[in-house]
N, C-alpha and C positions, 0 to 999 in steps of 0.2 A: 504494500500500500504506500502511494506519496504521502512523502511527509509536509504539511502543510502549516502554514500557520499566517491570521491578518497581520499586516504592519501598520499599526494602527500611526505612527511616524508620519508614513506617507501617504496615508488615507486622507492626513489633514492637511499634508502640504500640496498634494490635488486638489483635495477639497478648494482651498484659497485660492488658486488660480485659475479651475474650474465654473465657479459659481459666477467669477466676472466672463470669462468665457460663452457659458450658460445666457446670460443677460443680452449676447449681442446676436444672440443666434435666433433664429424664427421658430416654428412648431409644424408639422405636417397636419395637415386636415384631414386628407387619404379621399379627396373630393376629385383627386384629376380623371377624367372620362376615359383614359387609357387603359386605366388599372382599375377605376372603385365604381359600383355605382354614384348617379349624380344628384346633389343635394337636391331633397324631395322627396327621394325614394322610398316606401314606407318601408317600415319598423323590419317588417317580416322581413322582408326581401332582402334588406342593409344585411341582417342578421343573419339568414341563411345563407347568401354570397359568402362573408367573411367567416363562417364556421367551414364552410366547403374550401373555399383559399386556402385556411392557415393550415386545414390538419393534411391540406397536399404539398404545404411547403416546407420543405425539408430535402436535404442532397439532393435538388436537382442535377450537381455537373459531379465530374469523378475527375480527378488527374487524368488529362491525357484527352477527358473526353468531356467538352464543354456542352453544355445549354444551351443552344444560340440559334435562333432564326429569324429571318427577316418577314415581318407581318407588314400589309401594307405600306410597302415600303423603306418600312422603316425595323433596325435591327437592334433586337433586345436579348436580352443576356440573363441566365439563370430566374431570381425569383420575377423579374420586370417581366420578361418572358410569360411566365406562370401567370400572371395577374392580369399580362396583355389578351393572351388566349380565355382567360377568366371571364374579359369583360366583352369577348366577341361571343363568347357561348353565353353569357347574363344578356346578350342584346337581340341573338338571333335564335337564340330557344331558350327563353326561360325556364320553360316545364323540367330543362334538366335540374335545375334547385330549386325539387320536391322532394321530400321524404322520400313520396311514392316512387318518382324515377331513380331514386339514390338505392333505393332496397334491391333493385334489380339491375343498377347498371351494369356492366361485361366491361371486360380487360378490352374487348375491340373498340366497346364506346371511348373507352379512357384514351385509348393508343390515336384513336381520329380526331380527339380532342387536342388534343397534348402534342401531339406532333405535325404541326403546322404545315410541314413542304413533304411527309410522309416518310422521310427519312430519321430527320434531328428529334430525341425524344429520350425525357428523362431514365432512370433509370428503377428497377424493383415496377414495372406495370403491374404488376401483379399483385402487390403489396399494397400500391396505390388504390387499386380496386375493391381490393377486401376491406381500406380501412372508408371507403365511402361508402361501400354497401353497409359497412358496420355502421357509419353516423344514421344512413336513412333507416335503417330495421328499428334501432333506438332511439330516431326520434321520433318513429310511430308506435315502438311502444312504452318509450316512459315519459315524452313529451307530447303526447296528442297529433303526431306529424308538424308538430312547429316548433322553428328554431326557437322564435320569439317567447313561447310558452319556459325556455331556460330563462331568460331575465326573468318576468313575472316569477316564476318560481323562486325565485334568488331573494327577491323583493330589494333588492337593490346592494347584497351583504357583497364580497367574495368570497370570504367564512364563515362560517353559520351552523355547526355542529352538522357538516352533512349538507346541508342544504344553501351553501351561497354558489355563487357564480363560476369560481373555481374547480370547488367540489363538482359541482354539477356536471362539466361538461367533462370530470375523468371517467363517466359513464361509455364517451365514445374512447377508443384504444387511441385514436390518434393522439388524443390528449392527455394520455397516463404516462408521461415522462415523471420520473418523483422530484426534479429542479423545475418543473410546473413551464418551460419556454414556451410551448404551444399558447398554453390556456391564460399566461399573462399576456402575449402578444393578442389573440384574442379580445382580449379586456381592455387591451390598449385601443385598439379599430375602434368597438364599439361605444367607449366613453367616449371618445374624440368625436364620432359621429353623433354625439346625445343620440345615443339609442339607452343609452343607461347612464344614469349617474351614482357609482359606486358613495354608500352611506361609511365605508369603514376604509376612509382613504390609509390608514396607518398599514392594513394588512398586503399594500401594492409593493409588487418586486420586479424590478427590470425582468425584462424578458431572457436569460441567457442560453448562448451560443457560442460557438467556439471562437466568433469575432470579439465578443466581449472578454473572454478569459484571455483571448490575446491583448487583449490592453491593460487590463486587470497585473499581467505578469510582466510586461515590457514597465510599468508605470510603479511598479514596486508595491501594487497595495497587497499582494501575499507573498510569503516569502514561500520557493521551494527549492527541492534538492535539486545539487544540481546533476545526478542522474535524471530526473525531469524534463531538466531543460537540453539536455544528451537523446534524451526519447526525443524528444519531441525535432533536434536538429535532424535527426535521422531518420524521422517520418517509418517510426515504430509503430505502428497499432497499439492504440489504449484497451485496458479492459473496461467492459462495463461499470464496473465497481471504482476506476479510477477516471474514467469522465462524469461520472455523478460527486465523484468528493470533488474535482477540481470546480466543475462549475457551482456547486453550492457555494464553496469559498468564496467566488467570482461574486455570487448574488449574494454574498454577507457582505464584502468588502463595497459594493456599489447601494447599497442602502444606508452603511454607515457615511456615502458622499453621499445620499440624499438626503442624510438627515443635517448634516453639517452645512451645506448647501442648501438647505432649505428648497431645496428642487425636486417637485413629485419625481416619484420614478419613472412614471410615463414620461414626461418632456427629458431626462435625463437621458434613456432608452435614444429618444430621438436624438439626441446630442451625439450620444457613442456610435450610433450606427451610421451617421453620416459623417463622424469623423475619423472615422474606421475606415469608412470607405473612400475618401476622398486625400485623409493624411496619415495616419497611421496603417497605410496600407500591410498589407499582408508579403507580398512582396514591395521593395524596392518605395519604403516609405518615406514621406518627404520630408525628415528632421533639418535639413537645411538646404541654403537657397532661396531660390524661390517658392513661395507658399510655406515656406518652414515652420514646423513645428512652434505654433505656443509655449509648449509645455516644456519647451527643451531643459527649465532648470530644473524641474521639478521630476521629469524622466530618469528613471534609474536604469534603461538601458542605452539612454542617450550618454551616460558617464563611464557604464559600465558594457560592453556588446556584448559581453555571454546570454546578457538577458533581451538582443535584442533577436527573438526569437519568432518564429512563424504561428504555425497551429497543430495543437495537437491533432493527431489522428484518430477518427475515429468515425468511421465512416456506414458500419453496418448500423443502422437506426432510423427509427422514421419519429423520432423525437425533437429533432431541428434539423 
């Protein structure tokens, strides 16, 4: 097992350069017509799209074998990809986000969906099949056939002995990750949409992924062995037991920045995944130069490279 442990040190010296960061930066609304349905849309519908989305987002690309086709012209890339094909099938057959069309759909539905030019197409079809048929069977039989019928149930909690928002939707498998990234990401869509306003904002946790434990470890907020950081240069395979301890740490160490920061974890989420993705890249990130790094003083792989490390591996899962 990795040995683990918070730097609570450098939780707070992010913390402070974070939060001014934080303040300059915008919020995603998840409103743009390419990817989400568009403001209006009712309740049901917001809500079903985005359970059917999230619990299929997860390793769409593999080393070696990327995600990518060109849809009306225009070319998108892993989850953009996922969301663009999302909102051609939410505009020219709805009926596929019903309950009823979910309990029955086929590996061949998914494969004509998901695979745009009939070639490029994610990976596990099969997997991917089981866990939509699994959402439509249970939510016609624990939720009435309606997504919408989980908020009302939840009556607005996350936690609820059982019965909040959280709980509820590890009913369908896509959502039974025990670090919760599905079913907070999830939470995130739908508040931002006012399709629900969570009553117990204290129990929200970034959504985590193997993006986030990359910055989580480049940034010093936990400290690990450095056989760790050896696995992970040499694109070792994790075990199951060792990408659930390292992302838990990830989502303890980014709740203590949201509480120091005073920043929900939802807009925090939003902060890390676009600066993930834009400068903290995964390859060949931009610590200086142009666009450089903010955080350069506060990065402990920016002083130190052992820890200026990629992503772990770990790639069998339909949990992120």
């Amino acid at each position: 097992m990795i040995g683990l442990k918070l730097n609570i040190h450098r939780i707070e010296e992010v913390s402070r350069t974070l939060k001014k960061l934080i303040k300059e930066s915008g919020t995603e609304d998840f409103t743009d017509p390419r990817y989400y349905p568009p403001p209006g849309t009712d309740y049901e519908s917001v809500t079903m799209y985005f359970l059917v989305m999230v619990s299929m987002d997860h390793r769409l690309s593999r080393p070696g074998k990327p995600y990518e086709a060109v849809v009306d012209g225009e070319k998108y890339h892993g989850a953009d990809l996922l969301y663009r094909l999302g909102m051609k099938m939410f505009n020219e057959n709805p009926g596929f986000f019903t309950a009823e069309y979910l309990s029955r759909v086929t590996e061949d539905d998914v494969r004509k969906w998901l695979s745009p030019d009939g070639k490029t197409r994610p990976v596990d079809l099969k997997l991917r099949t089981i866990l939509l048929r699994d959402l439509g069977l249970k939510l016609r039989g624990v939720f009435g056939g309606r997504a919408y019928g989980i908020i009302e149930r939840s009556k607005g909690y996350l936690r609820n002995s059982g019965e909040g928002f959280i709980e509820l939707v590890k009913n369908f498998t896509a959502y039974q990750d025990p670090v919760e990234k599905k079913p907070f990401l999830l939470a995130k869509f739908l508040e931002r949409r006012n399709v629900i306003s969570f009553v117990d904002p204290w129990n929200k946790e970034v959504p985590v992924d193997n993006h986030l434990t990359r910055l989580a470890i480049r940034w010093g907020l936990i400290d690990v062995e450095s056989s760790f950081l050896e696995k992970i240069a040499a694109r070792k395979p994790f075990t199951f037991d060792e990408d659930v301890v390292i992302r838990y740490y990830t989502r303890m160490a980014f709740k203590i920045v949201s509480q120091k920061t005073g920043v929900d974890p939802f807009i925090l989420d939003d902060f890390l995944w676009s600066f993930g993705r834009t400068t903290c890249r995964r390859d060949e990130p931009l610590c200086v130069g142009e666009g450089k790094c903010p955080l350069q003083s506060v990065c402990r792989a920016f002083s130190d490279r052992l820890y200026m490390v990629g992503e772990h591996s770990y790639y069998d899962t339909w949990y992120y």
